[in-house]
C-alpha positions as CSV (number, residue, x, y, z in Angstrom):
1,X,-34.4,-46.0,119.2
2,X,-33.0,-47.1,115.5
3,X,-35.0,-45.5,112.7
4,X,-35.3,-47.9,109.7
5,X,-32.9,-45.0,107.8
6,X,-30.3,-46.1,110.7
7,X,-30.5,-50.2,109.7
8,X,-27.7,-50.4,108.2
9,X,-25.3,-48.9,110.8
10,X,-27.1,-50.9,113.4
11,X,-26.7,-53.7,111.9
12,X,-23.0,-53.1,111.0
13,X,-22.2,-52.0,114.3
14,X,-24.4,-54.7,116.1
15,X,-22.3,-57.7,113.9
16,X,-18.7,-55.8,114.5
17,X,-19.6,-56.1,118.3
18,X,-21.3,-59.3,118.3
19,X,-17.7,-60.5,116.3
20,X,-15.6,-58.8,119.0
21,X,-17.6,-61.1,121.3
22,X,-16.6,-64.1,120.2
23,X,-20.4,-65.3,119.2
24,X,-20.3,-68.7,116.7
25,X,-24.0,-67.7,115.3
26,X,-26.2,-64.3,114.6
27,X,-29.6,-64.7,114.3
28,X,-32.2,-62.5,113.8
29,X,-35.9,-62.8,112.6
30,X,-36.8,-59.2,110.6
31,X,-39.6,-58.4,108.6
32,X,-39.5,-54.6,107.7
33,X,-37.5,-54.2,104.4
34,X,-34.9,-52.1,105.2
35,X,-34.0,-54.3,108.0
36,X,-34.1,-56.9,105.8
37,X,-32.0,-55.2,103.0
38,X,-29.4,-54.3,105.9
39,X,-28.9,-57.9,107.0
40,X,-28.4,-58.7,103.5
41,X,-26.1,-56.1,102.7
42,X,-24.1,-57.1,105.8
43,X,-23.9,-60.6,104.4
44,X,-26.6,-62.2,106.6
45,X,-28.6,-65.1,105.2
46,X,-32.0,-65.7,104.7
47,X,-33.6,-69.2,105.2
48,X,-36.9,-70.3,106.8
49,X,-38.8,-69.0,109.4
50,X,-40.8,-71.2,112.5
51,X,-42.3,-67.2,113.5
52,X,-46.2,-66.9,113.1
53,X,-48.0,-63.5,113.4
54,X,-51.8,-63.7,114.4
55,X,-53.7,-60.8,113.2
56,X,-57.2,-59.5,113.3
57,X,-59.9,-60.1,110.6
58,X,-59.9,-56.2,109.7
59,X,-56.0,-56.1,109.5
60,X,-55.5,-59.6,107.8
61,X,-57.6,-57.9,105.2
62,X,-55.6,-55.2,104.6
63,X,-52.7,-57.1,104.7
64,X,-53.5,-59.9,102.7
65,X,-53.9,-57.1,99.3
66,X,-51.1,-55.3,100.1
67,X,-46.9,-56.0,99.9
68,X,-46.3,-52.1,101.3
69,X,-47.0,-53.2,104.8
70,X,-43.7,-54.5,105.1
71,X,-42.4,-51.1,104.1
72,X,-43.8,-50.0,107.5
73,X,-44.5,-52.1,109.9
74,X,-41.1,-53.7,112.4
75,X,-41.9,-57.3,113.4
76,X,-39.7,-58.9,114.8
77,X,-39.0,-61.6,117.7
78,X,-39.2,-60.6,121.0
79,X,-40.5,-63.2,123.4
80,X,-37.0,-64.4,125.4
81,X,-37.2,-67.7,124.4
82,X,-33.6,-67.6,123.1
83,X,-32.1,-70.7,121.4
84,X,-34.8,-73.1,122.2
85,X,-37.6,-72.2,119.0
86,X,-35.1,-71.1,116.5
C-alpha cells in the first residue's frame, strides 16, 4: 500500500529489482503527479498513451475545469492484458 509521498522509493526500488531481473523494457501507464514526477526523476520516459478513461457526465464536468484532479486521483492500468495493447 504505497502512499503517493512513497513514489519515489517505489519506483526506485521497483526499477533496481526489475534491473536485477534481467527485464529489456519498463513500462508503466501513471497518471497521478507524483507518480509521474517519480518516473521522471528515475529517468523514465514519457511518450503517448493508447489508455482511455470513461467517466460520468457529473465527474467529466468536474474534471474537464479542473488540472488538480491529477493531484489526487491514481489511474493507472490494471486490466492483465500485458504486452498485447501497449
Amino acid at each position: 500500500d504505497a502512499r503517493p509521498t512513497d513514489a519515489l522509493e517505489v519506483v526506485r526500488a521497483a526499477t533496481r529489482h526489475l534491473a536485477r531481473l534481467g527485464v529489456d523494457m519498463i513500462v508503466s501507464n501513471q497518471a497521478a503527479a507524483s507518480w509521474c514526477d517519480a518516473f521522471a526523476a528515475q529517468g523514465y520516459l514519457t511518450g503517448p498513451s493508447n489508455f482511455a478513461i470513461a467517466l460520468s457526465k457529473p465527474l467529466a464536468a468536474v474534471v474537464k475545469n479542473s488540472n488538480a484532479w491529477t493531484q489526487t486521483c491514481h489511474l493507472t492500468r490494471g486490466d492483465g492484458d500485458g504486452p498485447i495493447h501497449l
